[in-house]
LUMTOR-999118 format. One record per residue: x, y, z of N, C-alpha, C in turn; residue number from 1. Coordinates in pm, 1 decimal. Layout:
BEGIN
NODE        nxx        nyy        nzz       caxx       cayy       cazz        cxx        cyy        czz   resi
NODE          X          Y          Z          X          Y          Z          X          Y          Z    NUM
...
***
This chain:
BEGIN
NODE        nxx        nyy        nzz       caxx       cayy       cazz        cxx        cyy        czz   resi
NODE       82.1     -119.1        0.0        0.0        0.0        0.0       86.9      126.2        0.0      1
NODE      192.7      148.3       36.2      296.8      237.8       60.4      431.1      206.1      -36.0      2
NODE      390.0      134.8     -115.5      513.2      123.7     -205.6      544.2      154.4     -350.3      3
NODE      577.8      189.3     -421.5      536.3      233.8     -528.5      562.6      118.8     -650.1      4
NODE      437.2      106.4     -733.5      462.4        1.3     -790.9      483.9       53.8     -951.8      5
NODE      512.4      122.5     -957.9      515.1      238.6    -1026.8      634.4      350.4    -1091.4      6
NODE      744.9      357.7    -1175.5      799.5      450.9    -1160.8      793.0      583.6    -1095.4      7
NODE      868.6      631.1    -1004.3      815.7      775.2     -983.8      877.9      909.4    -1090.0      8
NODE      973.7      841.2    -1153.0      970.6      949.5    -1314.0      870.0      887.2    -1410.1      9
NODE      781.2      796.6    -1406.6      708.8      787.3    -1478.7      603.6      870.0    -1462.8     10
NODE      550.1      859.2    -1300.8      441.6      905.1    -1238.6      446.6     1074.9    -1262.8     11
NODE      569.7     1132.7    -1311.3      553.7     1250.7    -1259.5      554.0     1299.0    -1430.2     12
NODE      643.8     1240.1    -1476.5      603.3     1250.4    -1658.5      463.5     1259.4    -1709.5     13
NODE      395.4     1135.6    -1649.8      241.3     1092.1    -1694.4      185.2     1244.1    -1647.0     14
NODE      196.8     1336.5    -1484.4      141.6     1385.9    -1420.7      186.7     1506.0    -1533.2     15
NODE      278.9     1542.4    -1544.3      342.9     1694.1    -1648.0      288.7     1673.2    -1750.0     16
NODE      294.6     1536.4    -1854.0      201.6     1548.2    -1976.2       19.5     1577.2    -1963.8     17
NODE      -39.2     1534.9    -1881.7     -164.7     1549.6    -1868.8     -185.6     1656.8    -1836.3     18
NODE     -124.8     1762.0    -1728.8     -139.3     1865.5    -1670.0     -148.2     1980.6    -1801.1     19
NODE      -29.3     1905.7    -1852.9       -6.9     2053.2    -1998.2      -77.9     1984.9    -2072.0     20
NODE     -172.6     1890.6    -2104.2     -230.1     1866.3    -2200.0     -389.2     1942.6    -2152.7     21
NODE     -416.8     1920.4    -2041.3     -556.8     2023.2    -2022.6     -539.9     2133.5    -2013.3     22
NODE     -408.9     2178.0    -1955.1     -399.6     2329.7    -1949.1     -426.3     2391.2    -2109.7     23
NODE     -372.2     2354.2    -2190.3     -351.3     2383.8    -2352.4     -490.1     2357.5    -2375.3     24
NODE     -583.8     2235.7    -2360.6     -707.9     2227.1    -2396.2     -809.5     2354.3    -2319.5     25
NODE     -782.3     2358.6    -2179.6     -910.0     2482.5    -2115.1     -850.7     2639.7    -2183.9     26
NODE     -679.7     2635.1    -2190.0     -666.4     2818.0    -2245.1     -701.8     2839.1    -2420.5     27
NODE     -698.9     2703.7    -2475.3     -737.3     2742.1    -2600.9     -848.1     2735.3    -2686.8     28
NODE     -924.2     2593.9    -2615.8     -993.7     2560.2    -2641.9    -1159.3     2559.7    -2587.8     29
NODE    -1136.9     2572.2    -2444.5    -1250.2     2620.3    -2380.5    -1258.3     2740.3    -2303.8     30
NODE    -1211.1     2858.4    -2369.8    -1202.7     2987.9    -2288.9    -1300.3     3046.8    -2226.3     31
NODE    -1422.7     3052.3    -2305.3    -1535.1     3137.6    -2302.9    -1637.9     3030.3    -2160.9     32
NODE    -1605.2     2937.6    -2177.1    -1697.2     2834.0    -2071.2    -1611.9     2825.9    -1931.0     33
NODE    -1482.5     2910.9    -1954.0    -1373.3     2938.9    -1779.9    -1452.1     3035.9    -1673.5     34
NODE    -1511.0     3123.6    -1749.5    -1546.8     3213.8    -1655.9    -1663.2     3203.0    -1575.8     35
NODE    -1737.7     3096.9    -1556.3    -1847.9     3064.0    -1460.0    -1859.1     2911.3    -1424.4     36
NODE    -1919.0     2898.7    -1319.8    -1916.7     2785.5    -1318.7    -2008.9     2753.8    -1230.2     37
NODE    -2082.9     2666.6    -1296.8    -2230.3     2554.2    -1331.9    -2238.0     2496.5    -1293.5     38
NODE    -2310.0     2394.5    -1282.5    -2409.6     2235.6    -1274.8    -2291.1     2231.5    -1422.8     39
NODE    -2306.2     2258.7    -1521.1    -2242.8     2160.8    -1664.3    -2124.2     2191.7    -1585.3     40
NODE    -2027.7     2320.0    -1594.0    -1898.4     2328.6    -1551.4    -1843.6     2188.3    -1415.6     41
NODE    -1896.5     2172.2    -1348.6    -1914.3     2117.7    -1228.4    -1894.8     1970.2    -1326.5     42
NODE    -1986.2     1887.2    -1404.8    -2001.4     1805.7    -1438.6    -1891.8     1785.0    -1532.7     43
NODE    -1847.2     1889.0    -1594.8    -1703.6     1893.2    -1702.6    -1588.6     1853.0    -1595.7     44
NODE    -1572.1     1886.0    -1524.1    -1418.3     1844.1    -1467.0    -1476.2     1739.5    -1371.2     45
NODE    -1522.4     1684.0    -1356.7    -1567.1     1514.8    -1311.1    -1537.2     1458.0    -1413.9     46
NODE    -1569.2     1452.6    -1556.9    -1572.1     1408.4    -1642.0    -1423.6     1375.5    -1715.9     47
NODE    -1368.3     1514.0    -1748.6    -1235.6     1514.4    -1748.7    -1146.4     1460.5    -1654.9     48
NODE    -1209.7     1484.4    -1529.4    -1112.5     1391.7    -1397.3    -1109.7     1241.5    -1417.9     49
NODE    -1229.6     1188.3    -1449.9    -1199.6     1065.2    -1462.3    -1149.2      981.1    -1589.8     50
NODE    -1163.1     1054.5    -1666.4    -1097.6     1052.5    -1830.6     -969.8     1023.9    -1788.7     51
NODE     -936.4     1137.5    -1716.0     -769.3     1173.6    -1763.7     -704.3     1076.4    -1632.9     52
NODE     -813.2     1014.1    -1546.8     -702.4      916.0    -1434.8     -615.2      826.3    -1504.9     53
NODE     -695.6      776.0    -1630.8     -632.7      636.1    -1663.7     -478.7      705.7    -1708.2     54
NODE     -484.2      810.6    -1801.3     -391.1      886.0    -1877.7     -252.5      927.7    -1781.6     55
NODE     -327.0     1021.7    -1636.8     -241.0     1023.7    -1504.7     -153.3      937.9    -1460.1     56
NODE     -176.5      824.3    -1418.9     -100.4      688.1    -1353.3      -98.6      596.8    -1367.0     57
NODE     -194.7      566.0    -1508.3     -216.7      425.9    -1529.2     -303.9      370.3    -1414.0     58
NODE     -270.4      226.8    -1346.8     -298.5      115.2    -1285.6     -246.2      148.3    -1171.1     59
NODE     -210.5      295.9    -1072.2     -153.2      253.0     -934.6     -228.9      242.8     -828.3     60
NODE     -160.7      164.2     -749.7     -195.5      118.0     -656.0     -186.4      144.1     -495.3     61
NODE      -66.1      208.4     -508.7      -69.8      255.5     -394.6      -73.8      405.1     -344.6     62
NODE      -36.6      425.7     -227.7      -74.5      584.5     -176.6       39.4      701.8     -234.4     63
NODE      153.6      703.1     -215.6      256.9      738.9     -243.0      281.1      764.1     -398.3     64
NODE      218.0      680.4     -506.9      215.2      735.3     -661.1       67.5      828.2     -653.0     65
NODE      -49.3      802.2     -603.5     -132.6      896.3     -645.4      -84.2     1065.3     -593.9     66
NODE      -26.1     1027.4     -442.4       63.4     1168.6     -428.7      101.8     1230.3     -477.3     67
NODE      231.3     1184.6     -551.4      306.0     1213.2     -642.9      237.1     1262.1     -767.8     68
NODE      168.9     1192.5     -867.2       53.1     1263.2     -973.8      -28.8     1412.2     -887.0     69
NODE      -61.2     1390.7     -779.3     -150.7     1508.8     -736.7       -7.8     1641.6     -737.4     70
NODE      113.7     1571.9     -678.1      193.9     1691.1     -618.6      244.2     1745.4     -741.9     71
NODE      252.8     1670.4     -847.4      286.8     1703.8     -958.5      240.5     1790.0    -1041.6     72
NODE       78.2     1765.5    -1028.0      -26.6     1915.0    -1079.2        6.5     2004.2    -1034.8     73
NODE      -23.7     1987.3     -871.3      -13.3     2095.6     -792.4      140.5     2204.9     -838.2     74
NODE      246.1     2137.4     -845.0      355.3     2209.0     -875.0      352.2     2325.4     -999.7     75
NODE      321.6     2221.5    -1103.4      293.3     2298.2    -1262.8      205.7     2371.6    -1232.0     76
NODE       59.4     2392.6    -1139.9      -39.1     2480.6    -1145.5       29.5     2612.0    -1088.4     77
NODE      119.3     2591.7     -945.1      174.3     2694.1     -875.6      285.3     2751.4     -993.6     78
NODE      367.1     2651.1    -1045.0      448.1     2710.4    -1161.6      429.0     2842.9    -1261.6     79
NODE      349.3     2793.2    -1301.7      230.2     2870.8    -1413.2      209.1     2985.2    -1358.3     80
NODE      136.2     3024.8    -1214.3      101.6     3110.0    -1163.3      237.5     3199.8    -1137.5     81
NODE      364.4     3185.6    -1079.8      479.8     3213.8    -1078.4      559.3     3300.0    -1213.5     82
NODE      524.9     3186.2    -1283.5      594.9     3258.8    -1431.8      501.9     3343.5    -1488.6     83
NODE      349.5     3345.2    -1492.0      243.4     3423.2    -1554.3      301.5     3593.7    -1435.1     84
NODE      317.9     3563.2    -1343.1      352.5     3653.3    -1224.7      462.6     3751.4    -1257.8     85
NODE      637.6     3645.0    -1329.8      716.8     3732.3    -1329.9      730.1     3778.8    -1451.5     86
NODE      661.4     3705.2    -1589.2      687.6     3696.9    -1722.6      587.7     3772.3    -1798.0     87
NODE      561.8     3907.6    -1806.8      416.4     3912.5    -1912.6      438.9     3877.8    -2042.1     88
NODE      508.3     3825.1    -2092.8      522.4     3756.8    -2224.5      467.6     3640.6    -2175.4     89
NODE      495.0     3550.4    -2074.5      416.2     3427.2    -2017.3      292.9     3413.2    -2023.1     90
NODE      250.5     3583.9    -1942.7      138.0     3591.9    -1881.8       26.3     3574.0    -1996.2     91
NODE       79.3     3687.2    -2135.8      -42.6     3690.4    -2240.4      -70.7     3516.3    -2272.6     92
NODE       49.7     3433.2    -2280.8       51.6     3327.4    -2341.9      -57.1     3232.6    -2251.9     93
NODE      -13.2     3221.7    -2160.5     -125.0     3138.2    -2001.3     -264.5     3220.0    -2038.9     94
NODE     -200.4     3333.7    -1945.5     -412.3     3391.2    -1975.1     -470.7     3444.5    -2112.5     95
NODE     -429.6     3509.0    -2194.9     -428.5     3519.5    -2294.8     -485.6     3714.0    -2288.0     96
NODE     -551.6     3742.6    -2385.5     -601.8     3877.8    -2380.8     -730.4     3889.0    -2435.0     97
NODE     -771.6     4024.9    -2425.4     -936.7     4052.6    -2392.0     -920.5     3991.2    -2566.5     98
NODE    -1027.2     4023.1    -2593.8    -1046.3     3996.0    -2771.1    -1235.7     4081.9    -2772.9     99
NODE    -1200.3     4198.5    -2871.3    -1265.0     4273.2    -2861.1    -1420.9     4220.7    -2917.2    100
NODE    -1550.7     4260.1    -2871.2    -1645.4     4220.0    -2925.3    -1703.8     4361.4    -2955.0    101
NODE    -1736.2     4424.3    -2937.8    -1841.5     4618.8    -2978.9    -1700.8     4700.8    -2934.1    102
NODE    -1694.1     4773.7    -3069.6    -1585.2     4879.8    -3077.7    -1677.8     4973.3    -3138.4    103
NODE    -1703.9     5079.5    -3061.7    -1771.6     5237.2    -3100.6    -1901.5     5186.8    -3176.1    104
NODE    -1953.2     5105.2    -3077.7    -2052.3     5075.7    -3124.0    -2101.1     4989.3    -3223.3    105
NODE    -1997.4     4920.6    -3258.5    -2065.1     4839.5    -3359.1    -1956.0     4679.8    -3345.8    106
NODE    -2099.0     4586.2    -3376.8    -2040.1     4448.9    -3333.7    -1928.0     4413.6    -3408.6    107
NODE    -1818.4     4349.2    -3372.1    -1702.8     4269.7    -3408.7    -1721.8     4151.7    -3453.6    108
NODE    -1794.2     4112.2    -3563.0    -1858.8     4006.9    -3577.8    -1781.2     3866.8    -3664.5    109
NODE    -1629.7     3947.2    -3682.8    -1538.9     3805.9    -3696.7    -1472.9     3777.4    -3569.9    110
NODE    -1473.1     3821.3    -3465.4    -1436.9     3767.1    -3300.3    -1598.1     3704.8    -3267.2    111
NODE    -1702.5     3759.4    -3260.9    -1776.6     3660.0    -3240.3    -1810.4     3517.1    -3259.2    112
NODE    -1766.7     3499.2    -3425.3    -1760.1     3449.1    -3461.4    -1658.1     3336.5    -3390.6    113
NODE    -1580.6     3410.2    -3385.1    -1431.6     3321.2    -3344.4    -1432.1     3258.1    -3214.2    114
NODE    -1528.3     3380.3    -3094.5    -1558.1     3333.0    -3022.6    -1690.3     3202.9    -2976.1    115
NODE    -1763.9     3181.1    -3093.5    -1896.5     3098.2    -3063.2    -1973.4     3173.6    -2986.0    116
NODE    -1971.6     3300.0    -3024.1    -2082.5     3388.7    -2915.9    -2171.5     3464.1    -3046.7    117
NODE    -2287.4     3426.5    -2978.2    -2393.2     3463.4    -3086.7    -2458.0     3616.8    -3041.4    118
NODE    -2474.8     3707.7    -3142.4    -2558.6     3831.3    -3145.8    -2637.1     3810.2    -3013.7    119
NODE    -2755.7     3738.4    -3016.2    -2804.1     3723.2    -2892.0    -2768.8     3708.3    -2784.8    120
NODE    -2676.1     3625.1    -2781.7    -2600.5     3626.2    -2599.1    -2545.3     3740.0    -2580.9    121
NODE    -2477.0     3795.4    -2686.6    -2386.7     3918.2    -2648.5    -2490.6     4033.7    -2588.9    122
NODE    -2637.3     4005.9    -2661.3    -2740.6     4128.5    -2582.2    -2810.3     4078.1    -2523.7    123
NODE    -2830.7     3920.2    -2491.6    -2823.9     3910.6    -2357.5    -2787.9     3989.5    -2239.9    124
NODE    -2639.4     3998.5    -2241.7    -2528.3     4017.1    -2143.5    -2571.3     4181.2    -2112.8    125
NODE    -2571.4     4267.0    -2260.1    -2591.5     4395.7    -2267.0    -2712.5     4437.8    -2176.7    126
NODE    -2807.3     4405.4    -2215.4    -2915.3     4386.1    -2148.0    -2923.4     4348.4    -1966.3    127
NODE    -2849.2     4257.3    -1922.3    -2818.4     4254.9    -1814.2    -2741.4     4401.6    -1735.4    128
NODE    -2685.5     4472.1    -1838.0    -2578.9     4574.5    -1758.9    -2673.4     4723.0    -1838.6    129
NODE    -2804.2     4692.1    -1856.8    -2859.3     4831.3    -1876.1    -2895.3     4869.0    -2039.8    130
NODE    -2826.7     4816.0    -2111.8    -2798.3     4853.8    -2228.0    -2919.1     4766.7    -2334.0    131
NODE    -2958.3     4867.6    -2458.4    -3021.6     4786.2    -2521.0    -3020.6     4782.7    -2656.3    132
NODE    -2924.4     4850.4    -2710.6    -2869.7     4910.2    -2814.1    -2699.9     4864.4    -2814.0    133
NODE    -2660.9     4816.8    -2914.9    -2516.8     4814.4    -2925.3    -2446.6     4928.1    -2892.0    134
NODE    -2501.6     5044.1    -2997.2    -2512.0     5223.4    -3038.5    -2443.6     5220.3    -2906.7    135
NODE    -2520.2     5180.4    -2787.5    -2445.9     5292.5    -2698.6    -2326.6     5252.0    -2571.8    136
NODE    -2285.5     5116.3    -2660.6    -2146.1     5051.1    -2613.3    -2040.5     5106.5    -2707.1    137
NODE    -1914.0     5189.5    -2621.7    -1788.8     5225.5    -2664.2    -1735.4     5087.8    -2663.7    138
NODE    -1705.3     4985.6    -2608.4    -1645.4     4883.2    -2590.4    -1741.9     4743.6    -2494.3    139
NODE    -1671.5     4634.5    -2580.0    -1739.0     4526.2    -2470.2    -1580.7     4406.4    -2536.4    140
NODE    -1566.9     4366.0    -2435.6    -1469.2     4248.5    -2455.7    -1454.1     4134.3    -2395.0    141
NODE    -1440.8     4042.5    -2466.0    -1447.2     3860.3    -2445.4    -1275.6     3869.0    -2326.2    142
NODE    -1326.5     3839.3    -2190.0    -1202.9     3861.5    -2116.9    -1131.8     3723.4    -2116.2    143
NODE     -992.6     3716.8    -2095.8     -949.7     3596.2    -2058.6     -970.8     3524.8    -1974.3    144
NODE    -1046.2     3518.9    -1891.8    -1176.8     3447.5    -1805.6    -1266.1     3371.9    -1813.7    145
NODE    -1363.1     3447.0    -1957.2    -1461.7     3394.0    -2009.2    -1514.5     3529.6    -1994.9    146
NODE    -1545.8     3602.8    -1949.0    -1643.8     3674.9    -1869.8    -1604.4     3785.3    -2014.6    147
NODE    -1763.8     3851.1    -2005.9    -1818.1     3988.1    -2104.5    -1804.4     4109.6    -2050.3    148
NODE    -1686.2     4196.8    -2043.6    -1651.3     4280.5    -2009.7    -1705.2     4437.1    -2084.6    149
NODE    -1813.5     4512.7    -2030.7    -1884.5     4628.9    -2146.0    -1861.2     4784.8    -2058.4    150
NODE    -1798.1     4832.6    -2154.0    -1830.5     4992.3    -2169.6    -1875.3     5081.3    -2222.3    151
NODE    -1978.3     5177.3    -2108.4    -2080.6     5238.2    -2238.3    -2045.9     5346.0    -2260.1    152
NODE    -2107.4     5419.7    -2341.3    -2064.6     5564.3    -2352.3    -2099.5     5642.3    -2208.5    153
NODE    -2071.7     5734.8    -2186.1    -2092.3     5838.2    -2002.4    -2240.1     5841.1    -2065.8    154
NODE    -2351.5     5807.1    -2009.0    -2467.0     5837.6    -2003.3    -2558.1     5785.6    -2110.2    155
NODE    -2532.8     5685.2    -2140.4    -2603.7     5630.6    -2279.4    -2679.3     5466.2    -2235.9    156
NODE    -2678.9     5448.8    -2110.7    -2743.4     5325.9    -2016.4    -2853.1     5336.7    -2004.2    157
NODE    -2967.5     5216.0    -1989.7    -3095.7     5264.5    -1944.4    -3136.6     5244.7    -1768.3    158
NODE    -2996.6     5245.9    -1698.1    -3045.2     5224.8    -1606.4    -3019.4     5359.8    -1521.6    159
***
């Protein structure tokens, strides 16, 4: 139970490839679905958790390799945070940057695009913060978060 049946440069290889393999999948691939989190969100990383055990450690068995896979995330996650910290060349690369959706009023509709965000959600969102008109957004931007970041013109809100 305490022994490792297991390489522990394997364990920690398996743990660094998987780690950078979701990290690369959630910053590039699921950006816009980072910034809240759900009943689905909630159900996505269960899902992915148990996907990616087999991928993690294979077959171990004892206490001391699942450690090791956990301490191993844990390291690269604190890593990341460290270098995003001292590096802003890192930082754009990890978190990435806003990506504009309404510039002076009028929709950005090849970032929407790009983003999978439809006319409607975007005035959805508008709508939530007062607004009911594009017209009277100077800016709104897709943050590296997920989250819909809007600025209106000084006095052009309906609230």
């Amino acid at each position: 139970m305490f022994d490792f049946q297991v390489s522990p440069w394997e364990l920690i290889i398996r743990g660094t490839l998987m780690y950078w393999f979701l990290f690369l999948l959630f910053r590039f691939g699921l950006r816009r679905d980072a910034g809240s989190v759900g009943l689905a969100d909630v159900l996505l990383v269960v899902i992915i958790a148990d996907a990616a055990q087999n991928g993690l450690a294979g077959d171990y068995k004892s206490i001391p390799e699942g450690m090791l896979v956990v301490g191993t995330i844990a390291f690269w996650n604190v890593a990341i945070d460290w270098a995003s910290f001292r590096s802003s060349a890192f930082r754009r690369f990890a978190q990435g940057s806003p990506r504009p959706l309404i510039h002076a009023g009028k929709l950005q509709r090849a970032n929407l695009r790009r983003e999978l965000i439809s006319t409607e959600e975007l005035m959805s969102k508008l709508r939530e913060e007062g607004c009911d008109d594009v017209r009277q957004i100077k800016v709104a931007f897709l943050e590296p978060d997920g989250q819909i970041s809007i600025v209106p013109y000084p006095g052009k809100t309906n609230k």
